[in-house]
C-alpha positions in Angstrom: 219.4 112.2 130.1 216.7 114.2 128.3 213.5 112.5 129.9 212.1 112.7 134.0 210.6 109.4 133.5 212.3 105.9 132.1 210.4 103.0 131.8 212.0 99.5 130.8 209.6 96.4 130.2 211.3 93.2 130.7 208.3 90.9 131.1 208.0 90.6 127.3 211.5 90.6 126.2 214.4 89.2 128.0 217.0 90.9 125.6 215.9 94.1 126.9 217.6 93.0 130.6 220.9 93.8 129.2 219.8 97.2 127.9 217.8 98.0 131.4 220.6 97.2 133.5 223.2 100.0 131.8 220.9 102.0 131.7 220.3 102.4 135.0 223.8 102.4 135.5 224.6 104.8 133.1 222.3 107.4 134.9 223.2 106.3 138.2 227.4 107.4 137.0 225.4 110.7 135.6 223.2 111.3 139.0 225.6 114.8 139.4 224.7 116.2 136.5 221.1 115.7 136.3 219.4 118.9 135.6 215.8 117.6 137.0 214.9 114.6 139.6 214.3 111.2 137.5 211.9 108.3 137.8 213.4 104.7 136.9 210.6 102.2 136.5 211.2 98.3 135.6 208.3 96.4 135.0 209.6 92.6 135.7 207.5 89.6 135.7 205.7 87.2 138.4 208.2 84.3 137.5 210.7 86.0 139.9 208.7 85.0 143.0 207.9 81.0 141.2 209.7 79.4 143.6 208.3 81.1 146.5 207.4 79.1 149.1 203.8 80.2 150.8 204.2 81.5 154.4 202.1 78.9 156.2 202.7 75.1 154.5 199.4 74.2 156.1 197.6 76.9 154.9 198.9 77.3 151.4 196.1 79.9 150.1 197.2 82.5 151.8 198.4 84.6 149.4 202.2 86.3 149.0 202.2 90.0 149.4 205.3 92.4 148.9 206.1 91.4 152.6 207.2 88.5 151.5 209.6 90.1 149.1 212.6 88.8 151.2 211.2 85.4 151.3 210.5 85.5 146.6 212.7 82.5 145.2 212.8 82.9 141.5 212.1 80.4 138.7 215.7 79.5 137.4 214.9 80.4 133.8 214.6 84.0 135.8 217.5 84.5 137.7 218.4 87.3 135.6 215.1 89.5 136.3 215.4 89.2 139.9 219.5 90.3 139.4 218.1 93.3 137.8 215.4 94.0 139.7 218.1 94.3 143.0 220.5 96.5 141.1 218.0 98.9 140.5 216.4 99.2 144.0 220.1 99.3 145.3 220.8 102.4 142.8 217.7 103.9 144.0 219.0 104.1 147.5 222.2 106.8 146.8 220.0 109.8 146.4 216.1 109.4 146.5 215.9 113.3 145.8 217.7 113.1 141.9 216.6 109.4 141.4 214.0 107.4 142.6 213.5 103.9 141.8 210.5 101.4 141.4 209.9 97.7 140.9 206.8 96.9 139.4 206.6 93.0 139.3 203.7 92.1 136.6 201.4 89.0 136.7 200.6 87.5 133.4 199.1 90.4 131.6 195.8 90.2 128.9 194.1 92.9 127.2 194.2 94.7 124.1 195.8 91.8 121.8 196.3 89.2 124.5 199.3 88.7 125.0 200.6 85.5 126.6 196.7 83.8 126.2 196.8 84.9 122.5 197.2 81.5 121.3 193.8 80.6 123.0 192.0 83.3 121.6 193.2 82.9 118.3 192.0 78.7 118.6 188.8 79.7 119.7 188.2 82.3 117.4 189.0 80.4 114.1 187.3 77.0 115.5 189.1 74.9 113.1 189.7 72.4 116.2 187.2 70.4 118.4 188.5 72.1 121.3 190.7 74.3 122.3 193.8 72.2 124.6 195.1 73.1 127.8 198.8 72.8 128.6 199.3 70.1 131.8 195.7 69.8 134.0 195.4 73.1 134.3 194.8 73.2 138.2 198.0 75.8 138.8 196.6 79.7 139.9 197.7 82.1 137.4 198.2 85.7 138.8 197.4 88.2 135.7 196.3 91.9 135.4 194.8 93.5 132.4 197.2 95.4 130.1 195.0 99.1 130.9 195.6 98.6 134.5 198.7 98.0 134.7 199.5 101.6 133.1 197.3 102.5 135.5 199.7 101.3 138.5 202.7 102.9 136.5 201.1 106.3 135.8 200.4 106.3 139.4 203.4 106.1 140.6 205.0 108.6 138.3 202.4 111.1 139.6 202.7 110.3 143.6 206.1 108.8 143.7 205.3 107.0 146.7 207.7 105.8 148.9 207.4 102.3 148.7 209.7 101.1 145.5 208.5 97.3 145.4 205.1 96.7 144.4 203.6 93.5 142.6 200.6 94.2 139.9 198.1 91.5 139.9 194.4 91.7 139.9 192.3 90.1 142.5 191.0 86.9 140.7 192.7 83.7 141.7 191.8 82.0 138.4 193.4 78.6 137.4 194.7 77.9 133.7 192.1 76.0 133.2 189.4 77.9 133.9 190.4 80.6 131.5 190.8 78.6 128.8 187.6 77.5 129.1 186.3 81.1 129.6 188.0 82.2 126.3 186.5 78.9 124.7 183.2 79.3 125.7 182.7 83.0 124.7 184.1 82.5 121.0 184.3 78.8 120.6 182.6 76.1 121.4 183.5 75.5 124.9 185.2 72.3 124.8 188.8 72.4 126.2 190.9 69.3 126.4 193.7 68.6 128.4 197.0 67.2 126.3 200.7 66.6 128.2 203.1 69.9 128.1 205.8 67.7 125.9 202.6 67.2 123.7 204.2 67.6 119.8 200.9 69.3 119.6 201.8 71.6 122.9 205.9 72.4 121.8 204.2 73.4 118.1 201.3 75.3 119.8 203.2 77.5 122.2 206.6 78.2 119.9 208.5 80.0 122.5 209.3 77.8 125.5 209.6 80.8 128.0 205.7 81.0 127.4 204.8 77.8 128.5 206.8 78.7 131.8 204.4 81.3 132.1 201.8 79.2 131.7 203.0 77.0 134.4 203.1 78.7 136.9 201.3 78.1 140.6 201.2 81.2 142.8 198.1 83.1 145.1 199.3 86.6 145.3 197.5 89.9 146.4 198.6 93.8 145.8 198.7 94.9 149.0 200.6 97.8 148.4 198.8 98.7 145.4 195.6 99.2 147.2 197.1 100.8 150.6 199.2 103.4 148.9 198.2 103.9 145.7 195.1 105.5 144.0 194.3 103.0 141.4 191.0 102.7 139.3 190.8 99.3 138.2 189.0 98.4 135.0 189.4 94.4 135.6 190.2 94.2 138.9 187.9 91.1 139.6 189.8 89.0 136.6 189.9 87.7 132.8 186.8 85.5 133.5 184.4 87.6 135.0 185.4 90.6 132.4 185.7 88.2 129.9 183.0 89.8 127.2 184.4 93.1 127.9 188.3 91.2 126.8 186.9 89.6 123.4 185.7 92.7 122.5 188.7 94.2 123.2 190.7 91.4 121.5 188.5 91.5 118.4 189.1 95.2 117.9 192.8 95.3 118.9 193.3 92.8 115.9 190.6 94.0 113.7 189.1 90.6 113.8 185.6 92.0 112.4 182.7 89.3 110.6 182.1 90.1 107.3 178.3 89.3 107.0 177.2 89.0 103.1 173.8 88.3 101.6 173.8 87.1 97.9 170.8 87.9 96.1 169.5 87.0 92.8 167.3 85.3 90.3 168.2 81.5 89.7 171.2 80.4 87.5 172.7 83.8 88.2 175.9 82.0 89.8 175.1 83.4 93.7 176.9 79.7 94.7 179.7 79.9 92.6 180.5 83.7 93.6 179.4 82.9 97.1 182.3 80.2 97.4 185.1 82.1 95.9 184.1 85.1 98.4 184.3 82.7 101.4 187.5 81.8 99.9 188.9 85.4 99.5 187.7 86.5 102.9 187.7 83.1 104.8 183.7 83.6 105.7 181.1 80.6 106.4 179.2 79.5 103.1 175.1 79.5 103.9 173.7 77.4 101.2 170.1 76.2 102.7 169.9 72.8 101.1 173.6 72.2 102.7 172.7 73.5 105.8 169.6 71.6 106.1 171.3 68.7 105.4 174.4 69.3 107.9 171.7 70.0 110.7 169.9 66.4 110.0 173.3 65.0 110.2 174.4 66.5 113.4 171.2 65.5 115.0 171.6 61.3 113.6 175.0 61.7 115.4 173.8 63.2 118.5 171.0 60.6 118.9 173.5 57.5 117.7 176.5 59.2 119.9 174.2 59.3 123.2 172.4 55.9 122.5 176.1 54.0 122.6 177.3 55.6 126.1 176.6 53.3 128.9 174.8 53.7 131.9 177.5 55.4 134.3 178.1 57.7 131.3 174.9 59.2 131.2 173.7 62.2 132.9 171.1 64.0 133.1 172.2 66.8 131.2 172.8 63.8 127.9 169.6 62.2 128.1 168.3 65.8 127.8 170.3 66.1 124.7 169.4 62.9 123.3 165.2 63.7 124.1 165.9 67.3 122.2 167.7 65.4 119.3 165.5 63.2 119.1 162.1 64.8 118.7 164.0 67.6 116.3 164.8 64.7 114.3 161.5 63.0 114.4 159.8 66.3 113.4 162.2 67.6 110.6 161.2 64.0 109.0 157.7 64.0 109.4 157.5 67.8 107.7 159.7 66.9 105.1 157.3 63.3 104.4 154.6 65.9 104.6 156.0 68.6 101.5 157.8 65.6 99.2 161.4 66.3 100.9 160.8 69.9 101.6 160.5 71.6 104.7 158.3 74.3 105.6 159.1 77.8 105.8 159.3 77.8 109.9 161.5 74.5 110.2 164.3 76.0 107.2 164.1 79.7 109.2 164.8 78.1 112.7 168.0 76.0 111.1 169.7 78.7 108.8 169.0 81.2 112.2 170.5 78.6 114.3 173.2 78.8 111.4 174.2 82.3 112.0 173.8 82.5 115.4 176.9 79.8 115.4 180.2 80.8 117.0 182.1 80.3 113.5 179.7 82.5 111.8 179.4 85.4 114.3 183.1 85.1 114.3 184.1 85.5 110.9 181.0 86.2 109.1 178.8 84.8 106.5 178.0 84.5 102.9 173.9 83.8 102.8 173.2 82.1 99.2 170.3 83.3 98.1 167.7 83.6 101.2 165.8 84.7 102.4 163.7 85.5 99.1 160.6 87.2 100.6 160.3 90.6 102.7 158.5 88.3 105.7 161.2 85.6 105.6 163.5 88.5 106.1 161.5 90.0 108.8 161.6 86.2 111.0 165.1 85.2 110.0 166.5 88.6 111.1 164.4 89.7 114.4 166.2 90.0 117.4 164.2 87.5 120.3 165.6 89.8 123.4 163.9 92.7 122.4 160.1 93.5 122.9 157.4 93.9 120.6 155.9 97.2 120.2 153.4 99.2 118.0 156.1 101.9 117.6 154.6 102.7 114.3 157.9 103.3 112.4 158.4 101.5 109.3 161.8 100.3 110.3 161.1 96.9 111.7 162.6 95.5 114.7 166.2 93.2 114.0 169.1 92.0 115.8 172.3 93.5 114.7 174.3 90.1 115.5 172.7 88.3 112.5 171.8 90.8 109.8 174.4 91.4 107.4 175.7 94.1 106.4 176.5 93.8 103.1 173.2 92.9 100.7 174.3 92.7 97.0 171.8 92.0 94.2 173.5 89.9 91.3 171.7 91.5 88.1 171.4 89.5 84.7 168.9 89.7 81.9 166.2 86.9 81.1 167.5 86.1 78.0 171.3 85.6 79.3 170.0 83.5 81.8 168.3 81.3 79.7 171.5 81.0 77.5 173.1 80.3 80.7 170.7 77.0 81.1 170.7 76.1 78.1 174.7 75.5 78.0 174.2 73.3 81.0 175.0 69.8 80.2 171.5 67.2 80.6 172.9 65.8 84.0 173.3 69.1 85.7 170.1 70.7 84.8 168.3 68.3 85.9 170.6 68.1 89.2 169.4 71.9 89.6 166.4 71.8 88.7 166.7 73.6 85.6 165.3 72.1 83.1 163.2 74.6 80.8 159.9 74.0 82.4 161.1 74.1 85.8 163.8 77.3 85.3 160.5 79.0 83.3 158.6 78.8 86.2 161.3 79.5 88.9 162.5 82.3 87.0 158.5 83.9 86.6 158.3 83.2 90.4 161.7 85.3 91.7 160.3 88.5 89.3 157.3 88.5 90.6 158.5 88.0 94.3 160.8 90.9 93.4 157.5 92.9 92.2 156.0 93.0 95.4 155.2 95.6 97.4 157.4 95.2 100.0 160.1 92.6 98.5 163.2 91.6 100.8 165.0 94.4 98.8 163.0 96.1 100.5 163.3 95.1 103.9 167.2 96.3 103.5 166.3 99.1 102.3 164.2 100.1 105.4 167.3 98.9 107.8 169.9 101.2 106.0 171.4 98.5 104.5 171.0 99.5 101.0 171.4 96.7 98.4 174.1 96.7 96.1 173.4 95.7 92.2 176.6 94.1 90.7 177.5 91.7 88.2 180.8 91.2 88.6 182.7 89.3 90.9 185.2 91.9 91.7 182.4 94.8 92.0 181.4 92.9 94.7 185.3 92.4 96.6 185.6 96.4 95.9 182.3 96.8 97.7 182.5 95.0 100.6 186.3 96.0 100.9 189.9 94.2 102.2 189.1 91.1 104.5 189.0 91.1 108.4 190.3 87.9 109.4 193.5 86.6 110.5 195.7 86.9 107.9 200.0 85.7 108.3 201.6 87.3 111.2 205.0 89.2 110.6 206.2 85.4 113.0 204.8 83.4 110.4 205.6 85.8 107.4 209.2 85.1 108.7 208.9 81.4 108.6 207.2 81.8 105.6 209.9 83.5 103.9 212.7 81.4 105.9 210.9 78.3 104.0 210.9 79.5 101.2 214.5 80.4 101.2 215.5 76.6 102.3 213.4 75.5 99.5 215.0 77.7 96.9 218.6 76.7 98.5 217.3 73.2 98.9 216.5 73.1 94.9 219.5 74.8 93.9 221.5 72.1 95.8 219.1 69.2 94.5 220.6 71.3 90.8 224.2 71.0 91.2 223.9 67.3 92.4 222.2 67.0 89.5 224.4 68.9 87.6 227.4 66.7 88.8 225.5 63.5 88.4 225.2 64.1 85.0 228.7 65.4 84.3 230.0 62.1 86.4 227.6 60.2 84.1 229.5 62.3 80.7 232.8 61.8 82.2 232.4 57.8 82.8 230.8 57.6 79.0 233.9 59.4 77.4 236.2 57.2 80.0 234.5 53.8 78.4 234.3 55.1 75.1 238.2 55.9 75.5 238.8 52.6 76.6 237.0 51.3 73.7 238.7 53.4 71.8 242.1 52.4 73.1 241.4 48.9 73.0 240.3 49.1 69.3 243.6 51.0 68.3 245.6 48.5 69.8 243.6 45.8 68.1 244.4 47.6 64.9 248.1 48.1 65.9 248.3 44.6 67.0 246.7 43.3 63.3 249.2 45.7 61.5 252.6 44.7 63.8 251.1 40.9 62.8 250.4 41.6 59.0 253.6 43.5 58.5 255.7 40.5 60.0 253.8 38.4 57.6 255.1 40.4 55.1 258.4 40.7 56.0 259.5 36.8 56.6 260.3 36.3 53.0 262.7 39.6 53.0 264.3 38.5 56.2 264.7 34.5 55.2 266.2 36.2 51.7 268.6 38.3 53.4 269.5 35.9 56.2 270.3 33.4 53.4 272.2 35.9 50.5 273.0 39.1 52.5 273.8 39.1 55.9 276.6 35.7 55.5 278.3 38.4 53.2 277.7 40.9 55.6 279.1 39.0 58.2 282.5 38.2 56.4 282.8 42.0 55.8 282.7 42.6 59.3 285.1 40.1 60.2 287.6 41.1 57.6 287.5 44.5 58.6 288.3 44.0 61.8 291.5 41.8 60.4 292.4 44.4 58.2 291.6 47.6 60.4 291.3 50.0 57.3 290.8 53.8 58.3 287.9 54.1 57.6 285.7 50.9 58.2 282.4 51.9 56.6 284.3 52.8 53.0 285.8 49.3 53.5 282.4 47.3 54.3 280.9 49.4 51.3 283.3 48.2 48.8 282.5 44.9 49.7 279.1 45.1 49.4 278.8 46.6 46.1 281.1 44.1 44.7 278.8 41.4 45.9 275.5 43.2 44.7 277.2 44.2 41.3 277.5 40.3 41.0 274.7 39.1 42.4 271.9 41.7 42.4 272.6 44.0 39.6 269.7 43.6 37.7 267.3 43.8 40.5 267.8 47.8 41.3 264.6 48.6 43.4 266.0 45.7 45.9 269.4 47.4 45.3 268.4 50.7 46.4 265.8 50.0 48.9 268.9 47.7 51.0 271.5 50.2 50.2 268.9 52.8 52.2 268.6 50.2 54.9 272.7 49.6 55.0 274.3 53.3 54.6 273.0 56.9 54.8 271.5 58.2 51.8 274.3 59.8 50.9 276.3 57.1 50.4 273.1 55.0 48.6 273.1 57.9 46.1 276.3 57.8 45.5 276.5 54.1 44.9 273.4 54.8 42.3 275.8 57.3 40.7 278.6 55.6 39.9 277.7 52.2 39.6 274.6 52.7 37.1 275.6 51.1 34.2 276.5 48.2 35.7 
């Protein structure tokens, strides 16, 4: 309620549709009490006129204008943009003079980070594939407009409210897919696209929100009428991506501070330029320069050049290959002849041409270099790092002429002692000294040679020095990091910080789970040991029960034949005549029967005595029998 102007981006964002559409009809309920006239603008998106069918069928590029905004049919995935873009022309209507509403419908917008084409950029850029792929063949006409004017179009119509409402924003290039991808890979990459199939794995991977490949699809030949006729716009890309395309990588390498690092290592031999040169290029993701290995790559590139272009047929070749295949050829031929010439060594002129081809490379002028140890004199200096466009004159300055693509802009000086670096040597196993070439003669002589390069009137120091680009004298690693500062390539985006993180997470939970099955396996495994050692335990016992219940009855058959035989016919008759005689008390009765028949027959044998008396009565009664009957 506090602003004149409101501008809601849905092209982006399709969350922020909810959010646009009350707020339009929250001010539209609040149109009374508006203190000051307001400006609504939505900036929608292209896909609501996908659909559209062109005007003439047999002349299908002629372009759709806002005329044809009747006619727009949108892509079903946007049904709800063209919804919204309706309800807030229609709320525009009630009272132009406290609230005026516009429809800005966007094409496919580049610029200043990219955007939509980001993903191509960023492919080209890091060259880590052969080419860069294009979604489907590519043929479909992709309306676009650069980011800058596009704010253009809106800050015009918030100064000249105009009173048309419905405008599309598109520039006048009627590029295909294809051809910008192959504009975007030709200025940073390689140039090689390749066309792969939209449900590509490779494709669904690529392009991780499906809404964007949508984008990417689409087929229409549109024109800003309206933006031309009635408003006052100064275009900055107005032709298109590809004919502004240098202008848009410049942009894009700035907007995401995608800057080369370009690092010469100087320094006398056994130093350790290569090893520090390969954990920089590590750290800061740059393009290791060694000469030997570049030399080497270069020979290889050219055998498979010439072996690739011998094996196509006839129909295959053009002119343009057998070209290629003459060029590789005679390089070839030549770098082998100089090399027969200087006992495997090339001249001065042949290794300058190959490590300048080096840095002239799209990977290097892309995200830098690290140059091991060359160029060593002030004149190799002077001839790698001249720039070929501009003229030679007899200015006399002192600065000499170079090209500020390929000199770096870091030069750092690794310093060490004679005497350390002939410790250094001498702690090299046999094997890799002479690999290096430093054995003591050879590292002697190498080592007299770099001092008195370095003595020179005009060393490559020097040369540096003269272009500003002072060296740097460190001897540690981490000097050198400090120096050249944080690095400027593509590091995680907050997107793949979040995955990051989210995998991380499902590996934590992941082990934690892989833990507690673990955890129960092994308690499962304790629980089924102390089960079978409990059965074994319980089978023992009643092994040991079963051995006692048998010896005991061995025991016990003579004391039960005895008493079977002497005792229990006794017993017997007592029972029988107490139940003819049916004394009161019965048990006093069957007593005085037994102890008549024990004092005659088992009087002498008292432990027997006692223990069947126990057995017989309570021990009461056993006592009692003890008692009275003891002496006899």
């Amino acid at each position: 309620m506090q602003c004149d102007v409101i501008v809601y981006n849905i092209t982006e964002h399709s969350d922020l549709i909810d959010e646009a559409t009350w707020a339009i009809s929250a001010l539209h309920s609040e149109i009374e009490h508006f203190g000051s006239p307001k400006t609504f603008i939505l900036l929608s998106t292209i896909m609501t006129w996908a659909m559209t069918k062109p005007a003439d069928p047999d002349e299908p590029d002629i372009p759709l204008t806002e005329d044809d905004y009747k006619r727009r049919r949108p892509h079903p995935n946007f049904k709800e943009h063209t919804s919204t873009e309706k309800l807030v022309l229609k709320l525009g209507k009630t009272k132009k003079s406290k609230l005026a509403t516009y429809v800005v419908t966007s094409g496919l917008q580049y610029g200043m980070g990219e955007n939509i084409f980001h993903f191509f950029f960023k492919t080209a850029w890091l060259g880590e594939l052969s080419s860069v792929p294009v979604f489907g063949p590519g043929t479909n006409v992709i309306p676009a407009i650069h980011i800058h004017d596009l704010a253009r179009v809106v800050q015009n119509i918030i100064d000249h409210k105009p009173k048309t409402h419905y405008f599309i924003a598109v520039d006048d290039s009627k590029n295909t897919f294809e051809d910008i991808v192959k504009a975007i890979a030709s200025t940073l990459g390689s140039g090689k696209t390749e066309n792969i199939p939209k449900e590509d794995d490779y494709g669904t991977k690529a392009i991780t929100v499906e809404t964007d490949l949508l984008y990417l699809s689409v087929n229409l030949r549109t024109e800003s009428v309206f933006l031309n006729d009635r408003l006052n716009v100064h275009w900055d890309c107005e032709s298109g991506i590809i004919d502004n395309i240098l202008q848009v990588v410049e942009e894009y390498k700035q907007a995401r501070q995608l800057l080369p690092i370009k690092i010469c290592l100087l320094g006398p031999p056994a130093v350790g330029k290569s090893s520090a040169a390969v954990k920089l290029c590590r750290y800061y993701k740059l393009h290791h320069i060694d000469v030997n290995e570049t030399i080497n790559e270069k020979v290889r590139q050219l055998v498979i050049c010439v072996f690739q272009e011998e094996l196509l047929e006839g129909n295959e070749k053009t002119s343009e290959n057998e070209e290629m295949l003459v060029g590789a050829e005679a390089q070839l031929k030549t770098l082998k002849n100089n090399m027969v010439q200087n006992d495997g060594q090339l001249d001065d002129q042949h290794v300058m041409h190959i490590i300048r081809e080096k840095l002239n490379s799209k990977p290097c002028r892309n995200q830098g270099y690290v140059l091991d140890g060359y160029p060593k004199t002030y004149t190799q200096a002077r001839e790698l790092f001249h720039d070929e466009n501009m003229e030679v004159e007899d200015t006399g300055s002192t600065i000499p002429q170079y090209s500020k693509v390929l000199v770096p802009e870091f030069v750092i000086s690794l310093d060490a002692t004679d005497e350390f670096l002939k410790e250094c040597v001498r702690s090299l196993p046999q094997n890799v000294a002479e690999e290096m070439h430093y054995t003591q003669d050879e590292f002697t002589e190498s080592l007299a040679k770099f001092r008195e390069t370095l003595a020179e009137d005009e060393s490559v120091l020097d040369y540096f020095d003269y272009l500003e680009i002072h060296p740097e004298h460190i001897d540690k690693l981490i000097k050198i990091i400090k120096t050249v500062g944080p690095p400027k390539n593509y590091g995680p985006s907050p997107e793949e910080m979040e995955e990051e993180r989210k995998r991380k997470e499902d590996e934590r939970h992941l082990q934690l789970k892989q833990e507690e099955v673990e955890k129960e396996l092994r308690q499962r495994l304790e629980k089924d040991k102390m089960t079978a050692l409990l059965e074994e335990w319980n089978r023992n016992m009643a092994e040991v029960k079963k051995q006692e219940t048998e010896l005991l009855e061995t025991r016990s058959v003579p004391m039960r034949h005895y008493l079977m035989k002497y005792v229990m016919p006794t017993v017997i008759q007592g029972l029988m005549d107490c139940c003819k005689v049916k004394p009161d008390d019965p048990v006093d009765f069957l007593v005085t029967l037994l102890i008549d028949f024990i004092s005659r027959v088992l009087f002498n044998n008292k432990l027997f005595v006692f223990t069947l008396c126990h057995v017989l009565f309570t021990p009461f009664q056993a006592e009692y029998l003890f008692r009275n009957n003891e002496d006899d």
